[in-house]
GULUMNU-611241 format. One record per residue (C-alpha): residue in one letter; y, z, x. Coordinates in steps of 0.02 Angstrom, whole numbers, padded with zeros to 5 digits, always signed. Last residue first. Layout:
<nodes>
AYZX...
</nodes>
This chain:
<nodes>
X-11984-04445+06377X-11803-04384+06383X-11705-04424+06245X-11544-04542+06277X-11401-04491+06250X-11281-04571+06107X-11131-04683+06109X-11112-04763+05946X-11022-04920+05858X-10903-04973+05745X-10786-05121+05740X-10634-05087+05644X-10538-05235+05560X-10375-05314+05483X-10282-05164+05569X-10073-05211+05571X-09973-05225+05720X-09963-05416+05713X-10156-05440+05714X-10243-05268+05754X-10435-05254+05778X-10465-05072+05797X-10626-05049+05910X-10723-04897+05852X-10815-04742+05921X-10940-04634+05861X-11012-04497+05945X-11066-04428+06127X-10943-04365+06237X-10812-04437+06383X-10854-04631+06340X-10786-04716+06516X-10775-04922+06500X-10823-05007+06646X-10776-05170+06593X-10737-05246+06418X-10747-05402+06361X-10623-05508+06255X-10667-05656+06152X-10584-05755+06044X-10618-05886+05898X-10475-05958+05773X-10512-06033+05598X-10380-06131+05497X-10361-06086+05340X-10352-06254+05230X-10179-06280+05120X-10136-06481+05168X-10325-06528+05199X-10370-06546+05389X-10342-06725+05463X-10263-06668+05604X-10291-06504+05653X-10157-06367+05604X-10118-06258+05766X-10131-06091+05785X-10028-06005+05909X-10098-05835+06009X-10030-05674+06106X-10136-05551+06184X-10149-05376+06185X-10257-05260+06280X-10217-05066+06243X-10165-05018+06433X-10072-04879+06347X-10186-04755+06281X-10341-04861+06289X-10473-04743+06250X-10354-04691+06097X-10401-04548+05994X-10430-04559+05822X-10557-04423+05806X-10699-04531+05794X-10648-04594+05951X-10528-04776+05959X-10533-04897+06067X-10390-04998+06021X-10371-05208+06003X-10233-05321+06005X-10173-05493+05927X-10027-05542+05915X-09974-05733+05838X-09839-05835+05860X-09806-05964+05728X-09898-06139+05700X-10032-06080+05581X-09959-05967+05454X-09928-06042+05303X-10113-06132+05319X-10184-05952+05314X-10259-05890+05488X-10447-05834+05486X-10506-05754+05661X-10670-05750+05730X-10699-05624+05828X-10822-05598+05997X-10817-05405+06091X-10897-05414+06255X-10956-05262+06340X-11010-05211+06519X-11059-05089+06638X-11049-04930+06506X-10983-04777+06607X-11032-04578+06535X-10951-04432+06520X-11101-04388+06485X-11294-04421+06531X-11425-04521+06514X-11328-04657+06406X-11412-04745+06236X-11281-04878+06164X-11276-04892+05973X-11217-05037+05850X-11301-05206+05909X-11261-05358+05854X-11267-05476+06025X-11368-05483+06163X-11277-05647+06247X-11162-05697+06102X-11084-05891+06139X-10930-05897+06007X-10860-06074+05947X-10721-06160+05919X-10731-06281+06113X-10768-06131+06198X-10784-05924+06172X-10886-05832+06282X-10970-05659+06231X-11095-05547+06334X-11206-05391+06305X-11132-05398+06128X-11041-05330+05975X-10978-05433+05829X-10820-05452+05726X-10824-05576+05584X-10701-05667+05462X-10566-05572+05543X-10411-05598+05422X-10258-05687+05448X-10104-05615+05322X-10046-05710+05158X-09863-05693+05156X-09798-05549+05041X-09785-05417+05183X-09690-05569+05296X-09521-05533+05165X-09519-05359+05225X-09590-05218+05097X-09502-05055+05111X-09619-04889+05099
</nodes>
């Protein structure tokens, strides 16, 4: 493995990754409608979840705020296989340094991204993988079980 100069900067890092009903980011800060959860109970399988928001808040070193950014996530089975396949959402971001922050601070970054209709074929665990520039800084797991009948 070859290192690239950018392999010895210090990376951003997800200072938290959380599951909801319903996320909204505004003004630095995450609004979590049902939030924290791990498991979603389905009657039956392949089975179609309505909605779900996925909130992160995102920790970029002072030496890189100001530069473009990627950030994407996967859905993932426990298998490894992509949900997404190619529609994997990505979206590009620039951090800047506030005024009046401390030469040297991290500079925190909030996003949101919910999901619509997504399609679990079988029961078992499944994982967002939170990418920034290509590389995973964080899985967010969670499972897709039926529910028992009364």
């Amino acid at each position: 493995m070859e290192f690239q100069a950018d392999d010895l900067l210090p990376a951003p890092e997800i200072d938290f990754a959380i599951l909801a009903d319903g996320v909204h980011a505004s003004n630095g800060k995450i609004y979590v409608l049902g939030g924290g959860w791990d498991t979603i109970f389905v009657q039956q399988f392949p089975a179609r979840h309505h909605t779900l928001g996925l909130g992160l808040r995102i920790r970029v070193p002072w030496t890189r705020t100001d530069e473009q950014l990627t950030l994407s996530v996967d859905l993932v089975d426990e298998d490894g296989k992509s949900l997404f396949g190619e529609r994997t959402p990505v979206q590009n971001f620039k951090v800047a340094r506030p005024p009046g922050l401390p030469d040297g601070s991290d500079v925190g970054f909030v996003r949101t991204m919910t999901f619509n209709g997504l399609v679990f074929p079988k029961p078992g665990g499944f994982a967002f993988r939170v990418l920034i520039d290509g590389h995973e800084r964080d899985r967010v797991r969670f499972r897709v079980l039926a529910r028992k009948p009364r």
